[in-house]
C-alpha positions as CSV (number, residue, x, y, z in Angstrom):
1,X,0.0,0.0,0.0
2,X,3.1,2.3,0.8
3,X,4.0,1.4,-2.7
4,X,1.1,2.0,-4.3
5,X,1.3,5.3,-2.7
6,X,5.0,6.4,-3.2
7,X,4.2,5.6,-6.7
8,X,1.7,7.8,-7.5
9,X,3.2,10.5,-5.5
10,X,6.0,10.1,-7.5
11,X,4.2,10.2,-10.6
12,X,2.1,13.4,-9.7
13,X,5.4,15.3,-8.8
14,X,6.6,13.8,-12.6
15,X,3.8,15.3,-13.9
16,X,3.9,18.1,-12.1
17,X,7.6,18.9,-12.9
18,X,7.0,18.4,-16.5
19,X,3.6,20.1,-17.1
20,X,6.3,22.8,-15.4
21,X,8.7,22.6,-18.1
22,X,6.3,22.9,-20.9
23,X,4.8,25.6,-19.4
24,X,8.2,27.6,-18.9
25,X,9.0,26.6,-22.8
26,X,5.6,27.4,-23.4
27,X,6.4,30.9,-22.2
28,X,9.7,30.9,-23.3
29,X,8.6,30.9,-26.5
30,X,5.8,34.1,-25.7
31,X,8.9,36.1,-24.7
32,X,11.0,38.4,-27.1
33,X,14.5,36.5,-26.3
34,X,17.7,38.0,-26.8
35,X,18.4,35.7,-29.8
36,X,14.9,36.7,-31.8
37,X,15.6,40.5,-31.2
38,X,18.7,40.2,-32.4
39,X,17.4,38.5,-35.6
40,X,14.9,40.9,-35.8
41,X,17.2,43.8,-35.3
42,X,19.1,42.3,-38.6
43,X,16.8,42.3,-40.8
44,X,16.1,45.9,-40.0
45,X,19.8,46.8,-39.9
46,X,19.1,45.4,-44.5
47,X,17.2,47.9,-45.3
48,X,19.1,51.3,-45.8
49,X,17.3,54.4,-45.5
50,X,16.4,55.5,-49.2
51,X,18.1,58.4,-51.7
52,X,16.6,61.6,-51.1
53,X,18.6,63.6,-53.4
54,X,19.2,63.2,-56.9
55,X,23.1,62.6,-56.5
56,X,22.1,59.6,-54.2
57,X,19.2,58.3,-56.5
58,X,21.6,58.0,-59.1
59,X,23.8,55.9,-56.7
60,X,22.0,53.7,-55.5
61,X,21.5,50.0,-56.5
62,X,18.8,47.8,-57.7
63,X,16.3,46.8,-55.4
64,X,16.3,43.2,-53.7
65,X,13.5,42.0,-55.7
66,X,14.3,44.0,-59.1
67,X,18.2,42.3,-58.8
68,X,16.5,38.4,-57.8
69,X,13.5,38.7,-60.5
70,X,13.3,40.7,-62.9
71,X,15.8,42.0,-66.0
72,X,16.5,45.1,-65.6
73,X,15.8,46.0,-69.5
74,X,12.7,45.0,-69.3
75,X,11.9,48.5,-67.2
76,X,13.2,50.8,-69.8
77,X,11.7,49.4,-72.5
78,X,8.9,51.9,-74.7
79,X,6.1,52.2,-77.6
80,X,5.0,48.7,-78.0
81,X,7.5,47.2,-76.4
82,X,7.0,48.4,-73.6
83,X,3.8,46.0,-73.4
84,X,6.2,43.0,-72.2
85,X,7.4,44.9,-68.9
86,X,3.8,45.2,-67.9
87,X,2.9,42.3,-68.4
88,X,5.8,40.6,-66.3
89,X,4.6,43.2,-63.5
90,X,1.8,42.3,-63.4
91,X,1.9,38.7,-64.0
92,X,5.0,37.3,-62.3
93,X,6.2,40.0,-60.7
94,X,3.5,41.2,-58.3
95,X,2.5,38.4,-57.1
96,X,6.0,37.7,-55.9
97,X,6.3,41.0,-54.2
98,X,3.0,40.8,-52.7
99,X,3.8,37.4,-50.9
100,X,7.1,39.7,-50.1
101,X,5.3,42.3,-48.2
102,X,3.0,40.8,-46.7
103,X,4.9,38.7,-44.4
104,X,7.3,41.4,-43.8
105,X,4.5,43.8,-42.7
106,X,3.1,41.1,-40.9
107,X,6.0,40.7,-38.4
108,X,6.4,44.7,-39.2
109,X,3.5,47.1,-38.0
110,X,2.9,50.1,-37.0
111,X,5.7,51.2,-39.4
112,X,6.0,55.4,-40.2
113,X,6.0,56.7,-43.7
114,X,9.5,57.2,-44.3
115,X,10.1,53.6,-43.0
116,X,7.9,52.2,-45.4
117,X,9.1,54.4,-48.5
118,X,12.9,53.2,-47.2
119,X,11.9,49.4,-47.5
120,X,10.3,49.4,-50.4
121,X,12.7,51.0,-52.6
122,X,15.0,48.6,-51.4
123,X,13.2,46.1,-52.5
124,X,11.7,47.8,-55.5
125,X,14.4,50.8,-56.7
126,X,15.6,50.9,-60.2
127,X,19.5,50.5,-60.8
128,X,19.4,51.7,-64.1
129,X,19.7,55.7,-63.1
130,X,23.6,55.7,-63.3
131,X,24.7,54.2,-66.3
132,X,21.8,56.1,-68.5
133,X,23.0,59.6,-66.3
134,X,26.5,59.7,-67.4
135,X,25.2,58.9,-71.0
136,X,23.2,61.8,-70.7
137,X,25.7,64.1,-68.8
138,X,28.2,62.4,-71.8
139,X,25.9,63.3,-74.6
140,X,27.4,65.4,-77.7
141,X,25.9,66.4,-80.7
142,X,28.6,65.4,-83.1
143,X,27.5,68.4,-85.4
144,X,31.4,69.1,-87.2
145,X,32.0,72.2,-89.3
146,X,32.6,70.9,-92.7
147,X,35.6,71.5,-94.6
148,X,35.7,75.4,-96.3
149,X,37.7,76.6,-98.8
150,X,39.0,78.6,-95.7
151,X,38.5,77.5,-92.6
152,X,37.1,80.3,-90.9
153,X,39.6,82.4,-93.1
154,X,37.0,84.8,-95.0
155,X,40.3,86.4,-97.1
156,X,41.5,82.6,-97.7
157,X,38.2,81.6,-98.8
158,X,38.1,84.0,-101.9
159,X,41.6,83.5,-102.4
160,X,41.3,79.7,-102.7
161,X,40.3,78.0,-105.9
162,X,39.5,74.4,-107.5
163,X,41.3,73.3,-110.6
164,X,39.6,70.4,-112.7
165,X,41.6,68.3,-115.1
166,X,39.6,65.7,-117.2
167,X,41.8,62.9,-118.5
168,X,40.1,61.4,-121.6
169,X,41.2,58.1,-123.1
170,X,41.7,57.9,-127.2
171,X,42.8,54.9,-127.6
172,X,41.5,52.6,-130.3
173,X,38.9,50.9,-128.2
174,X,36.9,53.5,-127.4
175,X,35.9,53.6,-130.8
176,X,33.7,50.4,-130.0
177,X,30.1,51.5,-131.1
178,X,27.4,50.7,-128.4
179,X,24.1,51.8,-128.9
180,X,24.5,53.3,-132.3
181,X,27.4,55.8,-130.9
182,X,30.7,54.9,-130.3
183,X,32.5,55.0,-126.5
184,X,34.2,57.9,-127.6
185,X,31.3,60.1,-128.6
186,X,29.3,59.1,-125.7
187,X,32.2,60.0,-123.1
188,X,32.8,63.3,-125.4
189,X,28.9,64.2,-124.6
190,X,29.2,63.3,-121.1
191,X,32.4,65.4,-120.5
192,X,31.0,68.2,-122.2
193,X,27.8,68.2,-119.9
194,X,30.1,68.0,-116.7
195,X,32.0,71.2,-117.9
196,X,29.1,73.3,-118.1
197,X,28.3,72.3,-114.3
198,X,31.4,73.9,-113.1
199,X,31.0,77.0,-111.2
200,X,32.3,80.0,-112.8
201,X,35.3,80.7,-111.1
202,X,36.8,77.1,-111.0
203,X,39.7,76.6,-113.9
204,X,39.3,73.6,-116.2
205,X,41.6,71.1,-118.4
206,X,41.4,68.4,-120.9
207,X,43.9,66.2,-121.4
208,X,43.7,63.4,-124.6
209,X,46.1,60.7,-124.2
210,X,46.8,58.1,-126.9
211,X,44.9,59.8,-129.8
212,X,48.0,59.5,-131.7
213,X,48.8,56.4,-134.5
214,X,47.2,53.7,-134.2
215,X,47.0,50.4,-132.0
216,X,49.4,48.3,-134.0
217,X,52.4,47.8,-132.5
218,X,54.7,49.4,-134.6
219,X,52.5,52.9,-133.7
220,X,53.4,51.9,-129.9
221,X,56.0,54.3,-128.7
222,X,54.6,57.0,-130.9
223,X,50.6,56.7,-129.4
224,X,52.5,56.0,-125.9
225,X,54.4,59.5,-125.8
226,X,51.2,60.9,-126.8
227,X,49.4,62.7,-124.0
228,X,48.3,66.1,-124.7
229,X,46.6,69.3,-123.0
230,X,43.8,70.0,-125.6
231,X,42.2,72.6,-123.3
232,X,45.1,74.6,-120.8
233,X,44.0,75.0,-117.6
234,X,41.9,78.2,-117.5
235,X,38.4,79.0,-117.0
236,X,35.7,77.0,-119.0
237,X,34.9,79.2,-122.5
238,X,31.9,77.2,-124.0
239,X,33.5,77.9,-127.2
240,X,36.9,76.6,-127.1
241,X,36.1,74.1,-125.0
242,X,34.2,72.3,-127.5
243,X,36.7,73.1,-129.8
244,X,39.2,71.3,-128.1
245,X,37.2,68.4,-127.2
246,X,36.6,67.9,-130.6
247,X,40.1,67.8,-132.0
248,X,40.9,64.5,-131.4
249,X,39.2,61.2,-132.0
250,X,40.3,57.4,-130.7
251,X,43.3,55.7,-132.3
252,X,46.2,53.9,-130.4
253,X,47.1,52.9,-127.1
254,X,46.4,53.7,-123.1
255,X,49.5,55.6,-121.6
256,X,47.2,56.1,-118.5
257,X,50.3,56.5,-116.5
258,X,51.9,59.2,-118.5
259,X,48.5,61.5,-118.6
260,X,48.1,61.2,-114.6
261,X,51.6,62.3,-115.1
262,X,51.1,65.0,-117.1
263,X,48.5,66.3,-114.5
264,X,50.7,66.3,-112.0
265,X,53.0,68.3,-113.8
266,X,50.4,70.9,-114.6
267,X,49.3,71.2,-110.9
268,X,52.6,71.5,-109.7
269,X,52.0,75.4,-109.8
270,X,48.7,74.4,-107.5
271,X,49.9,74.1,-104.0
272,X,46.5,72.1,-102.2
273,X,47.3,75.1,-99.3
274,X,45.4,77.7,-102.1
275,X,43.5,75.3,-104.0
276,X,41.5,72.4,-104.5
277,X,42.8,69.6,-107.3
278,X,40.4,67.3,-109.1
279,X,41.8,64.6,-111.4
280,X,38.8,63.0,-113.6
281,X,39.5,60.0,-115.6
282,X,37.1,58.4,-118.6
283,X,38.5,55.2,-119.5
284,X,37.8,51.7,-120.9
285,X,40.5,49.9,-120.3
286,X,43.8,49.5,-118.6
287,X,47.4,51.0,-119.1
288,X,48.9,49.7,-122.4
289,X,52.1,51.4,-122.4
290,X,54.1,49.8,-119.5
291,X,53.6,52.5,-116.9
292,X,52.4,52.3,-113.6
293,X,49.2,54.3,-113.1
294,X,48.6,53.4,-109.3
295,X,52.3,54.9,-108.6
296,X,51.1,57.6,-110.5
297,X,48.1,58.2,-108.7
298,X,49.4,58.1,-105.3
299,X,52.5,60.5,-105.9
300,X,49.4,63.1,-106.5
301,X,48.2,62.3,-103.7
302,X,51.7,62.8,-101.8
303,X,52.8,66.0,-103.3
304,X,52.0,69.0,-102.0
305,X,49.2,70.0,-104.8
306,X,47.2,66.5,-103.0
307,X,45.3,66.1,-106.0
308,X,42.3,63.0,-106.0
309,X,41.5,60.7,-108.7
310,X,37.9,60.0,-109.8
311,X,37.3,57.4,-112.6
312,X,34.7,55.9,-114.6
313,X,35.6,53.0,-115.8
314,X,33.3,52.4,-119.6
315,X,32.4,49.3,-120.4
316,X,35.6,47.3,-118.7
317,X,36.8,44.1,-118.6
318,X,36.9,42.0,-114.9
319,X,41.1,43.4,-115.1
320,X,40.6,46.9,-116.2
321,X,38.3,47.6,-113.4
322,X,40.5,45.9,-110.8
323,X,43.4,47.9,-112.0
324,X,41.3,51.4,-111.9
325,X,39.7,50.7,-108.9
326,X,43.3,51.0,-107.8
327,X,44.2,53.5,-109.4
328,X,41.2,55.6,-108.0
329,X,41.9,54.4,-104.2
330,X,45.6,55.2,-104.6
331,X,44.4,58.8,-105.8
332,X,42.3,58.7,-102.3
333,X,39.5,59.2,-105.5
334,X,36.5,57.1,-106.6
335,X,35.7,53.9,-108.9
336,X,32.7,53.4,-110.5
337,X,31.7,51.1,-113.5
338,X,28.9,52.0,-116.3
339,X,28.3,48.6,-118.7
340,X,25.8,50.9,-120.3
341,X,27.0,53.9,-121.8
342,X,23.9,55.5,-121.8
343,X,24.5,55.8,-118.1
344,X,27.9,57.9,-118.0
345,X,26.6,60.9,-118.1
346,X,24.0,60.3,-115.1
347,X,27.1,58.5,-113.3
348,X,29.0,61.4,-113.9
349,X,26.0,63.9,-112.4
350,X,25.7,61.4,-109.8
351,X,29.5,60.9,-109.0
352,X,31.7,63.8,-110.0
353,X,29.3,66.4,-109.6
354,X,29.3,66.0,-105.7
355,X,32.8,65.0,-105.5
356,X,33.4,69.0,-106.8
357,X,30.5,70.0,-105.1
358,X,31.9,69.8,-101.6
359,X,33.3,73.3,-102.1
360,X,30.3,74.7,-104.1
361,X,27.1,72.8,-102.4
362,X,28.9,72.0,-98.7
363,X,25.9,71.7,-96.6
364,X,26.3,73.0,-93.3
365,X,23.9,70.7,-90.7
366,X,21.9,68.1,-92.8
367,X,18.2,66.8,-91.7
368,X,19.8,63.5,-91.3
369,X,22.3,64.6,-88.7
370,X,19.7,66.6,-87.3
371,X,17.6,63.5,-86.9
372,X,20.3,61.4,-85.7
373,X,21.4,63.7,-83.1
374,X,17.7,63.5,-81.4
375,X,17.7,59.7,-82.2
376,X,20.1,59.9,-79.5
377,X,19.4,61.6,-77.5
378,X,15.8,59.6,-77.1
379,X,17.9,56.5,-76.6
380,X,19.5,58.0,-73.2
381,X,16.8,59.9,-72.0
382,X,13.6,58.0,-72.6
383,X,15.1,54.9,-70.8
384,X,16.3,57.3,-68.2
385,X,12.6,58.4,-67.7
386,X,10.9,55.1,-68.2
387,X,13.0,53.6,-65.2
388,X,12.0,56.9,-63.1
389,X,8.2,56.1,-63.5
390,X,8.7,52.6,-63.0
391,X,9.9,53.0,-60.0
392,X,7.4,55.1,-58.9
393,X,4.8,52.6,-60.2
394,X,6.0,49.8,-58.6
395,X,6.1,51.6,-55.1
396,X,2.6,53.0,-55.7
397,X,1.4,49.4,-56.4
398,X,2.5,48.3,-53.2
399,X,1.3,50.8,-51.2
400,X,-2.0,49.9,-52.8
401,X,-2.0,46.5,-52.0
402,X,-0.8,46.6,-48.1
403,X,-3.9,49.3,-47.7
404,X,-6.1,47.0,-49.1
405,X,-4.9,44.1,-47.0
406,X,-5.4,46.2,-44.1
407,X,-1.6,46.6,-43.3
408,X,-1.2,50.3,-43.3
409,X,-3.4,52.5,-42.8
410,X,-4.7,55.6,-45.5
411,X,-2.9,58.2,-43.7
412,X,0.1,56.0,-44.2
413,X,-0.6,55.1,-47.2
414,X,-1.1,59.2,-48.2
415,X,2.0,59.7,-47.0
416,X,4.6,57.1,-48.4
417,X,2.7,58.0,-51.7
418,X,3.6,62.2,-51.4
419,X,7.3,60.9,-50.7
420,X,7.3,58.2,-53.6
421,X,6.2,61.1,-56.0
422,X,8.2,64.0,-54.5
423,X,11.5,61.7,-55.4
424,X,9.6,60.8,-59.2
425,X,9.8,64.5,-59.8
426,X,13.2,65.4,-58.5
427,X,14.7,63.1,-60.7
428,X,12.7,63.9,-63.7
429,X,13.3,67.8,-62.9
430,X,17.2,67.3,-62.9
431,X,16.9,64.7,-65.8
432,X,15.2,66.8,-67.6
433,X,17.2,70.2,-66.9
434,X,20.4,68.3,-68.6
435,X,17.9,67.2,-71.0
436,X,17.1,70.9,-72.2
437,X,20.8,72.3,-71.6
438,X,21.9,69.8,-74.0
439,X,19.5,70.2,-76.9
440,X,19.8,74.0,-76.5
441,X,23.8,73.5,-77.1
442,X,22.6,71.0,-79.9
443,X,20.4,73.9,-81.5
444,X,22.8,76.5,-81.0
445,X,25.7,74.4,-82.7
446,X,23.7,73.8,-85.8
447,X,22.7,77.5,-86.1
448,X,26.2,78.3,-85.9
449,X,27.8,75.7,-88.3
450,X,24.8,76.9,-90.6
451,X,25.2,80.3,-90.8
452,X,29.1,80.3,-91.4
453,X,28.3,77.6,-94.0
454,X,26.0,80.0,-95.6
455,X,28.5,83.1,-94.8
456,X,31.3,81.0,-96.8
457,X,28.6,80.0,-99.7
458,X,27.8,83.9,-100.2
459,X,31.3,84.8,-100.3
460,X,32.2,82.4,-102.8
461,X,29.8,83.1,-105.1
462,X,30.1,86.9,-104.9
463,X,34.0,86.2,-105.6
């Protein structure tokens, strides 16, 4: 019976000591204890207190969430594209976020303003500020003042002229008849067109090279040395220029050497510091006569007078255009093939006519450069913005959500919402400021580039 007794007794205080021990872990558990505040006071110590001036915004990095799920393109994206970052919001990303928050402001209440608007942008803040910023504080127009007869020297630029020398090929193939008129008649026509085209002050030659003998052999040295000024280098008369062109027809062989030659000689009196020197070539073939018309070339382009080669190569063969193509690049020139003849003389609007316009028709700013420009500029600054307002978005739909869920209240909610928009617009302000400055530098560039351009074009064609 003693037994019976000690035993239960026993078994009472057992029961008694453990119902104890679960009731002290029991309240253990209740209790903040040292370990759990110091957990909690960690994950309050990761989240930073947010940018409040621009300088910082810039800074700062992606937010938790951005970084872990989302690309960060995607934000910056416009026009249609700009279709796929809402939809990720709103299909992947929220709900994500939303599970976020609302165990963080479960365990977190009673949270102020700036606490909230400090959490959530680091979770939520864009990191694409910086690298689109220092595009933007980068950005140039890349407007350049085009070459002038001058510089900005207005006594140079009616001091400076452009000589023209037109190397015409009479050798015996250019008497091949093509479309009822023979190469040579249709590169006479063509010649005499471009001529006309040349502005008034500008000094023009003709040079005939192997319109001597004949293409027979024995007639080689004599239609080889023969490369001769028809027209002197003066300013174009109508009268004796068709005179000229019309004293020689096609007969021998191709000293194409010896006439870029003979150019050079005639410009030696040219020096490129007072004037501009055009070379033109009409041929349809390749050298004949043992010289070496790419050496030729490229001493004009190495002496002083830095005179460039154009050619139009007429109805050549696979080796006489890869020999004048070289000849043209050596002469830091053009190339350009016509199989038709009835083309050469819209080639030669099309190719010469620019290559001497860049003194006479030099455009100052073009629309394309213009357009260009803005291009760019829209490729800093619109994803500059779009990342602004996303961020501001992304805040406001949070703030949206943990009202409705009944985890801050209005007055909370009013107020992260003033602070989310005050930062929107103090980026945007300053974005926009550089924005402005730089598109005003942009504007004022091309008025000035413009207006000496136009200056320069009046001068020259008062001269």
């Amino acid at each position: 019976m003693n037994f019976i007794k000690k035993t239960a007794m026993a078994g009472c205080i057992l029961s008694l000591v453990f119902t104890g021990a679960c009731a002290k872990n029991q309240a253990q558990s209740d209790e903040a204890t040292p370990a759990k505040i110091a957990a909690d006071a960690k994950v309050e110590e990761k989240t930073p207190t947010a940018a409040r001036t621009v300088e910082e915004m810039i800074d700062q990095n992606a937010g938790v969430l951005i970084e872990e799920h989302m690309d960060q393109k995607l934000e910056t994206l416009e026009s249609w594209d700009r279709q796929q970052y809402l939809d990720f919001i709103e299909q992947t990303f929220n709900p994500i976020a939303e599970k976020e928050f609302k165990t963080y402001f479960t365990k977190h209440k009673n949270l102020t303003g700036d606490q909230i608007y400090d959490y959530l942008v680091y979770m939520l803040g864009s990191g694409n500020y910086k690298s689109y910023y220092e595009k933007l504080a980068a950005y140039d127009h890349g407007y350049v003042m085009p070459e002038l007869p001058n510089g900005e020297d207005k006594v140079t630029a009616k001091q400076k002229k452009v000589n023209n020398l037109v190397l015409m090929d009479a050798s015996g193939s250019m008497n091949e008849v093509i479309a009822g008129q023979t190469k040579m008649e249709q590169a006479k026509e063509a010649i005499s067109g471009f001529v006309k085209s040349i502005p008034e002050d500008a000094n023009v030659s003709l040079i005939a090279y192997g319109h001597v003998g004949s293409s027979a052999d024995s007639d080689k040295a004599k239609s080889c040395s023969s490369v001769e000024t028809v027209y002197p280098l003066s300013s174009y008369q109508p009268e004796n220029f068709t005179t000229s062109i019309n004293s020689f027809q096609a007969s021998g062989w191709t000293p194409l050497a010896g006439a870029i030659n003979k150019a050079g000689e005639i410009l030696q009196a040219y020096p490129s510091d007072e004037y501009y020197n055009q070379v033109y070539i009409v041929s349809d073939g390749v050298e004949t006569c043992d010289g070496d018309p790419v050496a030729a070339a490229q001493q004009l382009q190495s002496q002083n007078i830095e005179a460039k080669v154009h050619i139009i190569g007429l109805n050549v063969d696979n080796e006489g255009q890869q020999q004048l193509k070289q000849v043209a690049d050596s002469g830091g020139g053009e190339y350009i093939t016509v199989d038709d003849p009835a083309e050469l003389e819209v080639q030669i609007t099309e190719k010469w006519k620019p290559t001497l316009g860049q003194l006479v028709w030099t455009q100052g700013v073009t629309l394309q450069q213009s357009v260009d420009a803005m291009e760019r500029m829209n490729e800093i600054y619109n994803p500059l913005y779009y990342a602004s307002s996303a961020e501001l978005n992304r805040i406001k739909q949070a703030v949206y959500y943990l009202n409705k869920e009944k985890l801050i209240t209005d007055d909370v909610e009013n107020q992260v919402l003033e602070i989310a928009e005050s930062m929107e617009d103090i980026r945007n302000n300053h974005f926009s400021e550089i924005k402005e400055a730089k598109e005003l530098e942009r504007e004022q560039a091309k008025e000035e580039i413009n207006a000496k351009v136009e200056e320069w074009r009046k001068q020259w064609q008062e001269e």
